[in-house]
N, CA, C and O atoms as a MOPAC input file, in Angstrom:
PM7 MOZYME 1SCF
protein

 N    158.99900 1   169.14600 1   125.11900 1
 C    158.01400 1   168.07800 1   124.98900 1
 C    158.45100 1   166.90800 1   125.86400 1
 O    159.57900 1   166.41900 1   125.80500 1
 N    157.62300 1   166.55100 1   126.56200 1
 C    158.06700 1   165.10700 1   127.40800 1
 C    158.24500 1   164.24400 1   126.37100 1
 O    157.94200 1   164.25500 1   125.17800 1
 N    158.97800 1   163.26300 1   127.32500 1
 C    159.78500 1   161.95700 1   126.94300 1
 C    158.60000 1   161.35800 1   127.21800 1
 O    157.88200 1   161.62000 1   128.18300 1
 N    158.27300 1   160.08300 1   125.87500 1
 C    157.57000 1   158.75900 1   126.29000 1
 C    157.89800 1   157.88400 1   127.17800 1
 O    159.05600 1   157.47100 1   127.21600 1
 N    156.90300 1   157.42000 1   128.09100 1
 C    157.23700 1   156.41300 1   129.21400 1
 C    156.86000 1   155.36200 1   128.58500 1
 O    155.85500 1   155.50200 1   127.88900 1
 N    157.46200 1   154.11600 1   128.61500 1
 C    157.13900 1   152.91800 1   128.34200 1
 C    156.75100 1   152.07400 1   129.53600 1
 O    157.32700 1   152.12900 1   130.62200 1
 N    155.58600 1   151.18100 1   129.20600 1
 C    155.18300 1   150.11700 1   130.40000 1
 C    154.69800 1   149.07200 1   129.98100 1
 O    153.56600 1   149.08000 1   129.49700 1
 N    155.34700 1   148.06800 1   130.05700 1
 C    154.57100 1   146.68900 1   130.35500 1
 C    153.79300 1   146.09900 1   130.65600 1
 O    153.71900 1   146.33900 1   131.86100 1
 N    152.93900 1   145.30200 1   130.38300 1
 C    151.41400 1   144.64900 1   130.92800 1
 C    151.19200 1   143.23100 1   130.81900 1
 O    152.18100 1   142.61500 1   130.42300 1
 N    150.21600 1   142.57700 1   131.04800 1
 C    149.95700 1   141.37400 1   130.53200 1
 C    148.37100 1   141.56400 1   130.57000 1
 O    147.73800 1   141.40800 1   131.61400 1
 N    147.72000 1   141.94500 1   129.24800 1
 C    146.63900 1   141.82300 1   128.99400 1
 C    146.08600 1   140.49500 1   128.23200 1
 O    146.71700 1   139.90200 1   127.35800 1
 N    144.97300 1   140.18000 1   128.65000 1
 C    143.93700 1   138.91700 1   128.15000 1
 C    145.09900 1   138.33800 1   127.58700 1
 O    145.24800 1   138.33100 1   126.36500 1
 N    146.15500 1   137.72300 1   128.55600 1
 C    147.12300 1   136.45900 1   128.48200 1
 C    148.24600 1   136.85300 1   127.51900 1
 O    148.93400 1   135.93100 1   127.08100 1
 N    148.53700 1   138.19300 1   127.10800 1
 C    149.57800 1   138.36300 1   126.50900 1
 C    150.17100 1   139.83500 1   126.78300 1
 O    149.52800 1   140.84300 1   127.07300 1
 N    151.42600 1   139.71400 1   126.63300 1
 C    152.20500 1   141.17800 1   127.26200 1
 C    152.14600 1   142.19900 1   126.15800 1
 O    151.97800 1   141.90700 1   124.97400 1
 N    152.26400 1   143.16000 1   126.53100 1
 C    152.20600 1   144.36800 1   125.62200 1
 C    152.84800 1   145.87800 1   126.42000 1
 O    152.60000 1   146.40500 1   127.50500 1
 N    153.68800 1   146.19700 1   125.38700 1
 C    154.01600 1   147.41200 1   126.01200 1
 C    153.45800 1   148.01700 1   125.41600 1
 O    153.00600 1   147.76700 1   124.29900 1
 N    153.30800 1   149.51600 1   126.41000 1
 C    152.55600 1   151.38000 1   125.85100 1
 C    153.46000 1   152.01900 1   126.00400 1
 O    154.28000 1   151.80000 1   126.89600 1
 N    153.51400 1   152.68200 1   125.42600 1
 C    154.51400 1   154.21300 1   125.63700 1
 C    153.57900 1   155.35400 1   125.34900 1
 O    153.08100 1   155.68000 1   124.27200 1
 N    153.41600 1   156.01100 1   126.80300 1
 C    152.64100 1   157.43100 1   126.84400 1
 C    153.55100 1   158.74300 1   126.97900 1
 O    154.74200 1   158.69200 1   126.67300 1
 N    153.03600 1   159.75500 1   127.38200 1
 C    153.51300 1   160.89200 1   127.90200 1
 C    153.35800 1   160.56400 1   129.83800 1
 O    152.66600 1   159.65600 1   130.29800 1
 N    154.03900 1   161.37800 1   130.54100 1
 C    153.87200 1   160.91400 1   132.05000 1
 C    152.46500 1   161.17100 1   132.27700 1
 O    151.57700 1   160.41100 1   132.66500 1
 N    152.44000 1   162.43200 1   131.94600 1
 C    150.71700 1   163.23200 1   132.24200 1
 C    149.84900 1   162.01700 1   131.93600 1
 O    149.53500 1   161.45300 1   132.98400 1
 N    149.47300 1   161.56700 1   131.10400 1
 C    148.27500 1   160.65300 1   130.64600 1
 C    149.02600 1   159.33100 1   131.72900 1
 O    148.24400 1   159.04100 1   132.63400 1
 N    149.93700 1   158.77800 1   131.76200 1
 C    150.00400 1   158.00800 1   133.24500 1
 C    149.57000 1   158.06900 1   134.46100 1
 O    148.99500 1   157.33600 1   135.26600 1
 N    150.04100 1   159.27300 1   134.39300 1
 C    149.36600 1   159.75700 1   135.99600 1
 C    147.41900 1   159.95700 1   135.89300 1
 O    146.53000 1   159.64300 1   136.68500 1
 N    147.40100 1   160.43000 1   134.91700 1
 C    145.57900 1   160.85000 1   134.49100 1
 C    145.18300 1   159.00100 1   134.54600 1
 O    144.14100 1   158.89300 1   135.19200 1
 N    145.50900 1   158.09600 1   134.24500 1
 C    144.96400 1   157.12300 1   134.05500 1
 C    144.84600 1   155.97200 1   135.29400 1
 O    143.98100 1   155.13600 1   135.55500 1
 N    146.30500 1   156.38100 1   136.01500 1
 C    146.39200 1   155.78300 1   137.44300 1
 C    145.86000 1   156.81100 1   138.53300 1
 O    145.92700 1   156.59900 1   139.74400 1
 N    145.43200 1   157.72000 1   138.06700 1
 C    144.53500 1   158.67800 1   139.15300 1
 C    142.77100 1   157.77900 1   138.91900 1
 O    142.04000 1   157.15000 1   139.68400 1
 N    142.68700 1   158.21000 1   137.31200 1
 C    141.18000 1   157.67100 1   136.89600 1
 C    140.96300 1   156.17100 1   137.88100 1
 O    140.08900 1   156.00400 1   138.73100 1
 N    142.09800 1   155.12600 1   137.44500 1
 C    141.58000 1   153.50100 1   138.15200 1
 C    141.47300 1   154.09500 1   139.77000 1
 O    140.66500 1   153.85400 1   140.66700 1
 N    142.40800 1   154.78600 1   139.71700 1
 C    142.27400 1   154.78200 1   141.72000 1
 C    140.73300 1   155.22100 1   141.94000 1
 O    140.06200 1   154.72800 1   142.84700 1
 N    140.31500 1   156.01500 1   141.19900 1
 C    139.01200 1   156.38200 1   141.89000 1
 C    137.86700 1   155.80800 1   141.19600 1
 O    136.74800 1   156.31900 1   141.14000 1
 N    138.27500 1   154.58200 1   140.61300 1
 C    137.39300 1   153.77100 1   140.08000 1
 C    137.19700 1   152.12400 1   141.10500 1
 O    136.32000 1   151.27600 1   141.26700 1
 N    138.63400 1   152.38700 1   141.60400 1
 C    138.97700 1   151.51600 1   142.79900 1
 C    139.44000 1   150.25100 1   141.82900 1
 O    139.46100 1   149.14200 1   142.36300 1
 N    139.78500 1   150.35200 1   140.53900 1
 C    140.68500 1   149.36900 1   140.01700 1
 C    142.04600 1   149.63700 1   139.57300 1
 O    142.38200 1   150.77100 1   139.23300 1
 N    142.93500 1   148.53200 1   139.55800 1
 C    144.16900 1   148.25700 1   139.35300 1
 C    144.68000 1   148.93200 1   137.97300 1
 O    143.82800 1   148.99200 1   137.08600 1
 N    145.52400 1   149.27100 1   137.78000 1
 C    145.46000 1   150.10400 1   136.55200 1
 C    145.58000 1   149.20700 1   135.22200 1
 O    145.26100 1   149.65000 1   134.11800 1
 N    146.04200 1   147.98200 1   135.41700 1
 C    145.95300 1   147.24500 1   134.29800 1
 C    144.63400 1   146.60500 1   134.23000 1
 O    144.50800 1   146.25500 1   133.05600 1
 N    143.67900 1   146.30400 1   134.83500 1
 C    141.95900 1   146.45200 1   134.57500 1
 C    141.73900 1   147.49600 1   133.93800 1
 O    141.05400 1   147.51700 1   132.91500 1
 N    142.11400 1   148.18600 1   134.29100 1
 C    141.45800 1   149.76600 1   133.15600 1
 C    142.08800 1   149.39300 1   132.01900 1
 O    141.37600 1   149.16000 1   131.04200 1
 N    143.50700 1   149.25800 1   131.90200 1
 C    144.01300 1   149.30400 1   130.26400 1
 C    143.32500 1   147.98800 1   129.84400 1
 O    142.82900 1   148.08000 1   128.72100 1
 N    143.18900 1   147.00000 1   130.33300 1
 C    141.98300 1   145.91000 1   129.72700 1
 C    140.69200 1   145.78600 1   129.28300 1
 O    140.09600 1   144.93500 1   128.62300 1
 N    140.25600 1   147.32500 1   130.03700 1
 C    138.74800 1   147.42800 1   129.65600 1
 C    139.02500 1   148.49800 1   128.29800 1
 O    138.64000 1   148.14300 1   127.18400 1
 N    139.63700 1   149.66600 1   128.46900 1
 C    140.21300 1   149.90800 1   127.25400 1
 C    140.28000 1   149.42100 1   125.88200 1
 O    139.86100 1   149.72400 1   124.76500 1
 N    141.24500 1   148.21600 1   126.66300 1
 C    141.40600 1   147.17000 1   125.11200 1
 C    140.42700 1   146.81100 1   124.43800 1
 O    140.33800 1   147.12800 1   123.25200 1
 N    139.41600 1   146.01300 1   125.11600 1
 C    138.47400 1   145.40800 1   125.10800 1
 C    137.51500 1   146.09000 1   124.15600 1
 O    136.99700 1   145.38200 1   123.29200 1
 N    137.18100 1   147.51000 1   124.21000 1
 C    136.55200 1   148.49300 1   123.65100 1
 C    136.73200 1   149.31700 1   123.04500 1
 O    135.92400 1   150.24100 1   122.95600 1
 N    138.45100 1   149.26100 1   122.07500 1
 C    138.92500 1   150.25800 1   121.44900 1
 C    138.73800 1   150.48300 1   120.08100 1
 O    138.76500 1   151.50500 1   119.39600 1
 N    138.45800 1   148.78400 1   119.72700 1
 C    137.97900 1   148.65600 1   118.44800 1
 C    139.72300 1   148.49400 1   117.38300 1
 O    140.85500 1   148.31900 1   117.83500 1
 N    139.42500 1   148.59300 1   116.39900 1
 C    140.55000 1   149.26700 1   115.36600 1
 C    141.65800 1   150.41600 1   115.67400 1
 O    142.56200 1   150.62900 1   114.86600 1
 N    141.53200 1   151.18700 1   116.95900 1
 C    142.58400 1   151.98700 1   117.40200 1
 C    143.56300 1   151.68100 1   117.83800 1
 O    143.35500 1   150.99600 1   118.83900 1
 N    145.13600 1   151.87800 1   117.53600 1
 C    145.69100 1   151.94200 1   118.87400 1
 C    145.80700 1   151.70000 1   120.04500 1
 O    145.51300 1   152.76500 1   120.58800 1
 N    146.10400 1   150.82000 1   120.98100 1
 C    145.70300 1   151.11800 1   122.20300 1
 C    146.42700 1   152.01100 1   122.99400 1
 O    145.85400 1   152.25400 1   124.05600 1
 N    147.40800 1   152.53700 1   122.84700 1
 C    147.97100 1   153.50100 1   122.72800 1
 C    146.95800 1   155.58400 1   122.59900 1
 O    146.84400 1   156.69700 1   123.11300 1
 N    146.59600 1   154.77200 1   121.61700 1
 C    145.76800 1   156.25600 1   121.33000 1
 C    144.48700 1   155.85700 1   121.74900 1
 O    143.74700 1   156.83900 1   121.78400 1
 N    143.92000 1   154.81200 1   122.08300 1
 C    142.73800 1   154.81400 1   123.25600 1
 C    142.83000 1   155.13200 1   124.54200 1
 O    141.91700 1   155.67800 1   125.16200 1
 N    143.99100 1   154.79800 1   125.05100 1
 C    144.23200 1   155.59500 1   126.27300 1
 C    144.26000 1   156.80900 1   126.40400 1
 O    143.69100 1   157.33900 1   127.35800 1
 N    144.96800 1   157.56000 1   125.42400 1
 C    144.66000 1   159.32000 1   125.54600 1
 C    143.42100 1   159.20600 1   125.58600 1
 O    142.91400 1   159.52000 1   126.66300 1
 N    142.67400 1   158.83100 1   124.70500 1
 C    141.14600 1   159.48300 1   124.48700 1
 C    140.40200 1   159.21700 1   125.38500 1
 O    139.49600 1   160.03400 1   125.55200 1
 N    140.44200 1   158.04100 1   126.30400 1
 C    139.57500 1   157.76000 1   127.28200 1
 C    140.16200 1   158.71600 1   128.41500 1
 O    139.36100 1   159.33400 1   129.11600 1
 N    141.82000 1   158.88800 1   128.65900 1
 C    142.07600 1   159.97200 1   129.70000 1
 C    141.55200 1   161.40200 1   129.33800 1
 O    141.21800 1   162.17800 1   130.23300 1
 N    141.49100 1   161.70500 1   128.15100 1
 C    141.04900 1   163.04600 1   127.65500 1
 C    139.36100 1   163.34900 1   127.94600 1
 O    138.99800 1   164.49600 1   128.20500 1
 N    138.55100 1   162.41200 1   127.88900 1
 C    137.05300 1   162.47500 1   127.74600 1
 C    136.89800 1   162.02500 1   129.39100 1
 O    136.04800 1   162.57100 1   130.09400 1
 N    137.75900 1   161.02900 1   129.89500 1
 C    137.13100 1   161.05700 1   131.57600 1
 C    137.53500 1   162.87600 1   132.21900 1
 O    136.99200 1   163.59500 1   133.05700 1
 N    138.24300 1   162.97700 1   131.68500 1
 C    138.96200 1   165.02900 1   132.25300 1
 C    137.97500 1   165.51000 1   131.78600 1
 O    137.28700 1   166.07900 1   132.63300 1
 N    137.47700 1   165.54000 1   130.49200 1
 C    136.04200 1   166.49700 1   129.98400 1
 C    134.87700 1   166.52800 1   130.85900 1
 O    134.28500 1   167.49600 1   131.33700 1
 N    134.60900 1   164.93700 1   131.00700 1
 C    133.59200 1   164.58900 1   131.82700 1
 C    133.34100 1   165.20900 1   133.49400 1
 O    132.32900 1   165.56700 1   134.09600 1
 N    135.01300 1   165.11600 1   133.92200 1
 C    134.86500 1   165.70900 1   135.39500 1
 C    134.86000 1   167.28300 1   135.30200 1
 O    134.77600 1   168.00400 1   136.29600 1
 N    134.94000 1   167.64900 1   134.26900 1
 C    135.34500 1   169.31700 1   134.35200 1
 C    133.75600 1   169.88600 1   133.67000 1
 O    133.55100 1   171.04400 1   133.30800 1
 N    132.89400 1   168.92000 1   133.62300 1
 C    131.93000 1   169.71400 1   132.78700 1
 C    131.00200 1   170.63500 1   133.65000 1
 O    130.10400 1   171.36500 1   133.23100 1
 N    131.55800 1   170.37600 1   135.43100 1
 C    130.26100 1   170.58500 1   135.99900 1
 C    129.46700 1   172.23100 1   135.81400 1
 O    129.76200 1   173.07200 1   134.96500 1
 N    128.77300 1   172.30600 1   136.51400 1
 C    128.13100 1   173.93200 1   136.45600 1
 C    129.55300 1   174.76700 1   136.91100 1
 O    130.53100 1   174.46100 1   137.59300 1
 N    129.10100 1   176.08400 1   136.10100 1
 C    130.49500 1   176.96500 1   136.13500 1
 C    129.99600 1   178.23200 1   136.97800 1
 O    130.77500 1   179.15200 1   137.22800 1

């Protein structure tokens, strides 16, 4: 099982660390790149919309459902 990565941020004026798996790092700094934002804009919009979760476990789910989304095409 991978090791959690920990990272640092400064969201809406205050710091916060995440600790993911690498995979969902890389899935999330792949997602902003081809969104053409910075990867801490994404974990902000995240935040912003996670509600009562985790932000932690909003990030899987938004990396998990943007992968659903690109993989749904015709087979």
């Amino acid at each position: 099982m991978a090791q959690l990565k920990k990272r640092s941020f400064s969201i809406a004026g205050h710091r916060t660390s995440i600790a993911l798996e690498p995979e969902f790092w890389t899935a999330l700094e792949e997602q902003a790149r081809s969104e053409r934002k910075h990867l801490v804009a994404l974990i902000a919009l995240v935040d912003s919309k996670r509600g009562e979760r985790p932000l932690a476990s909003a990030l899987r789910v938004y990396a998990l459902l943007r992968a659903m989304s690109e993989d749904s095409g015709p087979l």
